[in-house]
N, C-alpha and C positions, 0 to 999 in steps of 0.2 A: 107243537105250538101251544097247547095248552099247558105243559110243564113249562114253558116261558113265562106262559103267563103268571101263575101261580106262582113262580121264586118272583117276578115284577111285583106283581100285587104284596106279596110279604116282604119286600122291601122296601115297600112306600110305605106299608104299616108301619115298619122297623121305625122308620123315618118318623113318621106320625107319635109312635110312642117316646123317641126321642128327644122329639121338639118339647114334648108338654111337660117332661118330666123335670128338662133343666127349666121349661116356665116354670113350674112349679117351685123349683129350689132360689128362684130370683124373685119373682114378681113382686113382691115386696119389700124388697130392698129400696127403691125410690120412698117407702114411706115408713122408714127406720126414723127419721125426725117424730112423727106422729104417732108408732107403735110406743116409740120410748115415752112422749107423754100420755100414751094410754095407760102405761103403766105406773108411770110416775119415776118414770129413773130418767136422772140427770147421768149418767155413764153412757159415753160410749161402748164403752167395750162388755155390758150389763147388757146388750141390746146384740152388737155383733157376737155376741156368745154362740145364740142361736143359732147361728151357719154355720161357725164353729163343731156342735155337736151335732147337726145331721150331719157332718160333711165326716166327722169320724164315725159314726156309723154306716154313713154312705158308702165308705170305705171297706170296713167288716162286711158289711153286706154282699158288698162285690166277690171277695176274701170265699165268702160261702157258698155264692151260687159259681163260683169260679170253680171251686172243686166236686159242683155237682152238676155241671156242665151236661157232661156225657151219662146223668142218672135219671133224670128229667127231663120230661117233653117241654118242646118248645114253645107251642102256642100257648098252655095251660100257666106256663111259669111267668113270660113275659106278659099278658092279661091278666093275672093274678095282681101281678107286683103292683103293674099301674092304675088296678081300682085300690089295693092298699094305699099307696102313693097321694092318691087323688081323696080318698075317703078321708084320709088325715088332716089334708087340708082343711077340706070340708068342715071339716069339726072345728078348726080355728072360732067359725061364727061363733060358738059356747063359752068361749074362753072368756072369764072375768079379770076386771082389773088386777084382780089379787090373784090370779091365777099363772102365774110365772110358771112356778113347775108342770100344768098340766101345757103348758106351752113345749115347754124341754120335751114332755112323752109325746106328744102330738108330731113335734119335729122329729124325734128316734122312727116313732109306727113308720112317718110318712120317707126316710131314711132306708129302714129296712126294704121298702118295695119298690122306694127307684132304686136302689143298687143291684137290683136284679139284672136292671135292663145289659148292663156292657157287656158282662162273662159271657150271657147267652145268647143276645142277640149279636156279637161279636163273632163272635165261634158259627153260628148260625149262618152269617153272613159270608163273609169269610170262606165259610166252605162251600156256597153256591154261587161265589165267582171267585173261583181260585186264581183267575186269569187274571181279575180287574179286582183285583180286590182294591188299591185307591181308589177304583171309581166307585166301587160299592160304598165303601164309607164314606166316602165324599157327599153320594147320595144321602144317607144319613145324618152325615151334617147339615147337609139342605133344613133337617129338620129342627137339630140343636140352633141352628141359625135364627130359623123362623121363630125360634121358642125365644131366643135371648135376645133377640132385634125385640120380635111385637109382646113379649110377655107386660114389660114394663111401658111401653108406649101404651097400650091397653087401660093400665094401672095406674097412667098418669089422666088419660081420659076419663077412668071410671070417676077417678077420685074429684075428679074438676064437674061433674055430673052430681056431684055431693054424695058418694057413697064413701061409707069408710073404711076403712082397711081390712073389717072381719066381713064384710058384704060382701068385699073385692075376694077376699078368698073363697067364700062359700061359691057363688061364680065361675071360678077359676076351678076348683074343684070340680064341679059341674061335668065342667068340657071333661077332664080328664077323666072322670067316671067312665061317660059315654065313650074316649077313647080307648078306655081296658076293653070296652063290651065289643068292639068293633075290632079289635087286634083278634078277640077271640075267634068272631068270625070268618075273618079272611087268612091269618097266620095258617099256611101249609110247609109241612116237613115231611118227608115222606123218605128219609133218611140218603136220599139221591144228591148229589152235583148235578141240577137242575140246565146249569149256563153249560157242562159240558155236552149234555146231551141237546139241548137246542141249538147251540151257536157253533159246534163241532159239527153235531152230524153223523157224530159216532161212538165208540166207544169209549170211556172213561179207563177203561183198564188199557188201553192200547197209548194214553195218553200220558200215562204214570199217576193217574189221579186217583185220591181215594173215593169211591163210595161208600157212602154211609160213616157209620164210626170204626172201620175194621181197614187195615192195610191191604191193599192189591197187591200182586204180586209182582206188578212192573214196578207199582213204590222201591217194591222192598230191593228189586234188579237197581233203579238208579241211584240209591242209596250207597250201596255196595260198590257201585262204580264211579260213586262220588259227580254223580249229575243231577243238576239241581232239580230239585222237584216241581215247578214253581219255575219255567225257563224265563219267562220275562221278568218277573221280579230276578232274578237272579242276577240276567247279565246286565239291568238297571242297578244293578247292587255288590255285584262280586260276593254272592251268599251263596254255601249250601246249607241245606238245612240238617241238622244232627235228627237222630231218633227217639232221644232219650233226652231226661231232664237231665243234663249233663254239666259237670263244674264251671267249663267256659259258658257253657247256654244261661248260666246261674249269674256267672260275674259281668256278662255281656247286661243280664236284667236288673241288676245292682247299680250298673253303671247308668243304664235309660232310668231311672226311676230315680237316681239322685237329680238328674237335670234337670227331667224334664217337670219335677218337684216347682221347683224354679217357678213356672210358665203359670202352675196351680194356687202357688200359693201369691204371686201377684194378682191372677186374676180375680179371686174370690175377699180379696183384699179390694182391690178397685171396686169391686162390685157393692161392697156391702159399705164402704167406705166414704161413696161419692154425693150420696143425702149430706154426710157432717162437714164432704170437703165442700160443697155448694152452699151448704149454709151459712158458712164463715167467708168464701169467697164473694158470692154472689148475694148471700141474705134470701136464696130464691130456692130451698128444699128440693120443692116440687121438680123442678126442673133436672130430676137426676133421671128419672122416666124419659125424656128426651136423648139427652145423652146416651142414657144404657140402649136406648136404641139407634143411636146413631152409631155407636159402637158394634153393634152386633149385626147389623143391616148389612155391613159390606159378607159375613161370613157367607152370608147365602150364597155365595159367587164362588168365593176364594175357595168354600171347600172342597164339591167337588171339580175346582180348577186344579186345584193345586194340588188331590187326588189323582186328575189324570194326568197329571204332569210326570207326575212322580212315578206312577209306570211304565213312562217311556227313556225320562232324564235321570233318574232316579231318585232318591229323598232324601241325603245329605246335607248337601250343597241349599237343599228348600228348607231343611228344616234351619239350619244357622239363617239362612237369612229371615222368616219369620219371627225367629226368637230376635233378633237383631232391632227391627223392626218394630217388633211391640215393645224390647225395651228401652227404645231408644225412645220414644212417644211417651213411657213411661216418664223418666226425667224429663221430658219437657214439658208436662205436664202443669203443674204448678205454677210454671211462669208464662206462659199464654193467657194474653188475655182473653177477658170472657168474649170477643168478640168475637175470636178464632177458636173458639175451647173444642168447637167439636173436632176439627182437623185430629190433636189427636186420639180424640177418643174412636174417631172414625178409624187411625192408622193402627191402634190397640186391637181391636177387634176384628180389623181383617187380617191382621197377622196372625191376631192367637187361635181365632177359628180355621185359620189357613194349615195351623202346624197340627191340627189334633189327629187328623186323615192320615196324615206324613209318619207322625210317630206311631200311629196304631199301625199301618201297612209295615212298618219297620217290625214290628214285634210280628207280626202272622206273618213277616218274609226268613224270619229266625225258628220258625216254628213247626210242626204237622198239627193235623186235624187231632190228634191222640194227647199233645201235650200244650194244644193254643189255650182251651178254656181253663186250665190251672195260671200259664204265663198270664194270659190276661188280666184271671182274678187277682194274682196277686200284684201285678202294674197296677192296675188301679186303685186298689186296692191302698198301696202304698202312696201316691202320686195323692189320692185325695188325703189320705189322712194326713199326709205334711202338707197338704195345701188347707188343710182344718186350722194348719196354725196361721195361716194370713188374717183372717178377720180377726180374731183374738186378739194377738200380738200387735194387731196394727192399733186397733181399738187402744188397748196397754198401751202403747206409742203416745197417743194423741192426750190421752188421758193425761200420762207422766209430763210431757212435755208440755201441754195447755193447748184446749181447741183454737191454734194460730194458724195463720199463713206459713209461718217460718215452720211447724210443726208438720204439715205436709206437704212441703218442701224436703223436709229429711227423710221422710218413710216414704216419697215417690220416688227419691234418690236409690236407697237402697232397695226396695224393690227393681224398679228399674237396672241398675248394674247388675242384678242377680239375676236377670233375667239372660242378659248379653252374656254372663259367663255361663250360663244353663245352654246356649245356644252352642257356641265354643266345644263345650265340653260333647255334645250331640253330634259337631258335626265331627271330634276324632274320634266315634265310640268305636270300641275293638270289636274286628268284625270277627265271627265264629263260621271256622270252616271244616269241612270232612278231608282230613290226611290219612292214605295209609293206613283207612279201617278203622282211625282214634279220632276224637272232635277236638280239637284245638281251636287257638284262639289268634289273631295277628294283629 
């Protein structure tokens, strides 16, 4: 019972550090209108730069702790990243009007220490419920959820309270500090499958599971006899897992990271995008704080539902339809009036929170514990850094074409379609199977 407890408690933490660290990468985007006249730039895309480069470092970062996954304890790394994360903020308060560049280093610091969190608290997770691994992310999500519903609703209250946008950060920083300190404390790993030994009853090695970071020996038996490791994701999936970082294992992660590309680089678009599109729609800024939270409100539900769902139904069939879903709210976007605006902001967010559980269990259902924390690193890895180019490009977009209506009508168009063909392309990705001793691909 108390090894239950402990894998419970370090994944509420998990949760906890995940929620704060996507607030952290958002909270501030309802007040991109006000940043930019803090600085004195009239560009859009001068402004959405920012997300731009933590989100390519955000990316690297993952890329690193990804390949050091299995070098590195887990409590010390993930409480590290998120006082790094949190302390950069923090320091936003110093930043002077002329102070653009030390804005960019402040954005990289606070970059390098959330991309910590996915490699290894992923791998982390992952391996202390190899059974439920959707519901374990899902839980997780709970946290992303909470970060990206209440970060900006927060930030729309603070700022209506008269603080202004480096208050709001030094604040917000705050919490996150306090949450590195408190990950530190309760994070246990004690290199065990935690959920086998509580919720079995018994042995891990009689299970085919692995303890710690080193192969069992019934792994390595249902390997060899080509049974899946991993029975319920399997026959929810029609997957066996290969050994090795293998060509198909390589072209199967080629293929998830071009789509699901797709889903990152809308989202981070709509996010940073929705102050300029409110203030030509509505003349009302402020009101992107609502939104961003009426958006992100439903994920709290959706992901770990659609988590467990996906354990039992499998995650195909769930992932095309969320990618479906957000892009189809996507294109409708621009032409809703403000009366109904939040409907799709509301249907964006529980789709795109819905599908993040679905595609991460996709990847740890393709995977072992010996080769997850490299896959991971470099899925996200990749999936953020082309999702670095939505706010950019979008910003470019708006700029070239002139801050109109008609102008984000076109770029929630193509967003939107790219999203529905991101879905498409997910739900026929080639599945990797063990033939005959060799890993192939179908």
């Amino acid at each position: 019972m108390h090894t239950r407890k402990a894998a419970l408690y370090s994944l509420y933490c998990a949760s906890a550090i995940h929620g704060m660290i996507h607030t952290l990468s958002l909270f501030l985007s309802p007040l991109n209108v006000e940043i930019g006249a803090y600085f004195q730039s009239t560009s859009v895309g001068s402004i959405t730069s920012f997300k731009t480069v933590y989100l390519i470092v955000y990316a690297a970062s993952n890329l690193l702790f990804g390949a050091l996954t299995h070098r590195i304890p887990v409590r010390e790394t993930l409480s590290a990243g998120m006082l790094l994360n949190a302390a950069a903020v923090t320091l936003f308060y110093l930043v002077p009007p002329d102070g653009i560049p030390l804005m960019y280093l402040l954005w990289i610091l606070a970059a390098l220490g959330g991309g910590v969190y996915h490699p290894v608290a992923n791998v982390f997770i992952t391996r202390k419920f190899q059974k439920r691994k959707g519901w374990a992310l899902g839980i997780t999500g709970i946290g992303s959820g909470l970060g990206f519903a209440f970060g900006p609703l927060l930030t729309g209250f603070l700022s209506r309270l008269g603080l202004d946008w480096q208050s709001i950060a030094a604040l917000f920083g705050f919490f996150g500090v306090g949450i590195g300190i408190l990950s530190y404390l309760v994070i246990r790993d004690d290199g065990q499958d935690e959920e086998t030994v509580a919720f079995e009853g018994g042995s891990s090695q009689s299970q085919g599971i692995t303890r710690g970071r080193t192969y069992g020996s019934t792994q390595i038996q249902a390997l060899q006899v080509g049974r899946p490791l991993d029975q319920h994701a399997a026959v929810a999936n029609d997957t066996r897992i290969p050994a090795g970082l293998t060509l198909p294992l390589l072209g199967f992660l080629a293929w998830m990271i071009l789509f699901t590309a797709t889903r990152e680089i809308a989202m981070w678009s709509i996010l940073d995008i929705s102050a300029f599109f409110l203030d030509v729609t509505s003349r009302n800024p402020g009101s992107a704080s609502f939104y961003l939270f009426v958006m992100y409100l439903p994920g709290i539900v959706t992901q770990p539902l659609m988590g467990h769902w996906s354990d039992r139904l499998g995650r195909r069939g769930l992932v095309f339809l969320t990618f479906s879903v957000f892009g189809g709210a996507l294109v409708a976007l621009p032409f809703v009036s403000i009366r109904w605006l939040f409907l799709p902001y509301a249907l964006m967010g529980a789709a795109q929170s819905a599908s993040v559980p679905l595609v991460e269990a996709i990847i740890a259902d393709y995977t072992t514990s010996q080769n997850r924390g490299m896959m991971f690193g470099v899925f996200i890895t990749a999936i953020m850094g082309l999702g670095a180019l939505g706010p950019f490009l979008s910003g470019f977009l708006i700029d070239s074409i002139g801050r109109t209506s008609g102008a984000f009508q076109v770029l929630f168009s193509i967003l939107g379609v790219s999203v529905l063909v991101g879905g498409i392309g997910l739900w026929i990705a080639p599945r990797v199977v063990k033939i005959g001793g060799g890993v192939s691909s179908t």
